[in-house]
C-alpha positions in Angstrom: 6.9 -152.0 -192.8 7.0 -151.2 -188.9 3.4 -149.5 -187.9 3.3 -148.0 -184.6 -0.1 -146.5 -182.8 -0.9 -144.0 -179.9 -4.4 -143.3 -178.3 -5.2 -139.9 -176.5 -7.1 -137.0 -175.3 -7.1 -133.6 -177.7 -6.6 -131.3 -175.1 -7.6 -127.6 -174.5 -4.5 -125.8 -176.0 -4.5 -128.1 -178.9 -7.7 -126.1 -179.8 -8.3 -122.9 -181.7 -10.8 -120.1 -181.3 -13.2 -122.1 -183.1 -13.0 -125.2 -180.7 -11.1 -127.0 -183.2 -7.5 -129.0 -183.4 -5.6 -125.4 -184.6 -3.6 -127.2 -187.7 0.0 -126.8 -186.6 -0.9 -128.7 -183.4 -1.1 -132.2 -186.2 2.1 -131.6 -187.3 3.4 -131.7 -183.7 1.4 -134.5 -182.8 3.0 -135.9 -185.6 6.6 -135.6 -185.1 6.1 -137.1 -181.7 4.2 -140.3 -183.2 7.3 -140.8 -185.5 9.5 -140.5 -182.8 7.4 -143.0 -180.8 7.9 -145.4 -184.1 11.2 -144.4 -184.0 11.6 -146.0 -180.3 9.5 -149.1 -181.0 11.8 -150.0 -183.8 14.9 -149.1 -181.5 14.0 -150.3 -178.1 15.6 -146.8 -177.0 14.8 -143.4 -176.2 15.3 -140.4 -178.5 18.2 -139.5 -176.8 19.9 -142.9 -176.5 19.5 -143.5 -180.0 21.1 -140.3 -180.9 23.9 -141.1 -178.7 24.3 -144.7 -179.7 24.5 -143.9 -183.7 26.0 -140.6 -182.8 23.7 -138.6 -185.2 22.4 -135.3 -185.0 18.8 -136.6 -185.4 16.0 -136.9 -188.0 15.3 -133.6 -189.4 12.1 -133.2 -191.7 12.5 -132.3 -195.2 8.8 -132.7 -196.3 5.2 -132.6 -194.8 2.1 -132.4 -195.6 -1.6 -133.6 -194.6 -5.2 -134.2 -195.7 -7.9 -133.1 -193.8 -11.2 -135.2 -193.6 -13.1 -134.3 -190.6 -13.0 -132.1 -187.2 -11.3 -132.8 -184.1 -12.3 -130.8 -180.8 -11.5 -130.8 -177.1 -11.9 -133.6 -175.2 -11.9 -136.2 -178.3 -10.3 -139.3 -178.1 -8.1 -140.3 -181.5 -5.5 -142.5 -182.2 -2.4 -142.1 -184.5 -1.4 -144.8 -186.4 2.2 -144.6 -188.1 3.8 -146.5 -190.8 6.6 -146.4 -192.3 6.1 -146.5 -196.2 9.4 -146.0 -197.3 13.2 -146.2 -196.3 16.6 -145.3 -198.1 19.9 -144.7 -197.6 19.8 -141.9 -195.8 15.7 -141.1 -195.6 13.1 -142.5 -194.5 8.8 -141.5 -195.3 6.2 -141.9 -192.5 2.3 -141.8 -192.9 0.5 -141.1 -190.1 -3.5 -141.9 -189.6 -5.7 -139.8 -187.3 -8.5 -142.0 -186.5 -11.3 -140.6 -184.7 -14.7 -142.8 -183.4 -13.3 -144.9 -186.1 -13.0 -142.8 -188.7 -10.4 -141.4 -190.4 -10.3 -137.7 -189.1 -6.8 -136.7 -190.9 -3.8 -138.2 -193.0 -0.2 -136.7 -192.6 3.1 -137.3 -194.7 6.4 -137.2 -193.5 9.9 -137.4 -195.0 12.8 -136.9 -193.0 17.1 -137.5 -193.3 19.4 -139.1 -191.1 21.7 -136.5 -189.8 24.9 -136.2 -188.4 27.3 -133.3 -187.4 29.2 -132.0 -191.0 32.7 -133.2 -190.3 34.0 -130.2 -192.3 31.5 -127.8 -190.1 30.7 -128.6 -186.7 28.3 -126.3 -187.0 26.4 -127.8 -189.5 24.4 -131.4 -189.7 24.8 -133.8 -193.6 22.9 -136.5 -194.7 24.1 -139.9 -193.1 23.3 -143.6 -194.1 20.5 -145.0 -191.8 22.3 -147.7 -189.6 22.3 -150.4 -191.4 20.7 -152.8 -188.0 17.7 -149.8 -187.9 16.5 -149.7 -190.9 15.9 -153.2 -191.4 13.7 -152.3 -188.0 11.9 -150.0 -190.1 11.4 -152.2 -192.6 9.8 -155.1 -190.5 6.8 -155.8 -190.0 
């Protein structure tokens, strides 16, 4: 399946009061790395891809994470992201925080492509994944 990395800096207000990566900042970091795998499958931008397959996005319906070591201010990681699995309509992503080549912290992802409920406007359903994108996902 499609893997996808990212390198940077953790920065100041990623930290807590103990001088460590404050938990929800992960999951943040997260949904940004799968948006970034998103792209690399795509060849587009968040936004162009919502336009193009006129959906209402990717919403997350699970998450979780395993925490191995410590990451503080100023450290350089990477995030690796994979997908694992994809289905009609959802899709799983594991991410891999790797710090000095170690592996600092796992997350889990799965999320549904959306679109608007026909019968509410006001409202998003579960969509079939474009056929085209998710044999993106699925490549290797």
């Amino acid at each position: 399946m499609l893997k996808n990395s990212r390198t940077f800096r953790i920065e100041w207000g990623d930290c807590d009061s103990a001088g460590i990566v404050f938990y929800p900042r992960y999951f943040a970091m997260f949904d940004h790395s799968t948006s970034m795998l998103i792209s690399a499958a795509s060849g587009l931008t968040k936004f162009q891809l919502l336009q193009q397959h006129e959906s209402a996005g990717y919403p997350m319906v699970d998450t979780r994470a395993k925490f191995y070591k410590p990451c503080r201010y100023g450290d350089d990681v990477t995030i690796e992201s994979e997908f694992t699995k994809v289905g009609k309509s959802s899709f799983e992503v594991h991410h891999r925080l790797m710090k000095d080549g170690e592996m600092a912290l796992e997350g889990f992802e799965t999320r549904v492509w959306v679109g608007k409920d026909p019968d509410d406007p006001n409202k998003i359903k579960a969509k079939p994944i474009p056929e085209d994108l998710a044999a993106r996902f699925r490549a290797g």
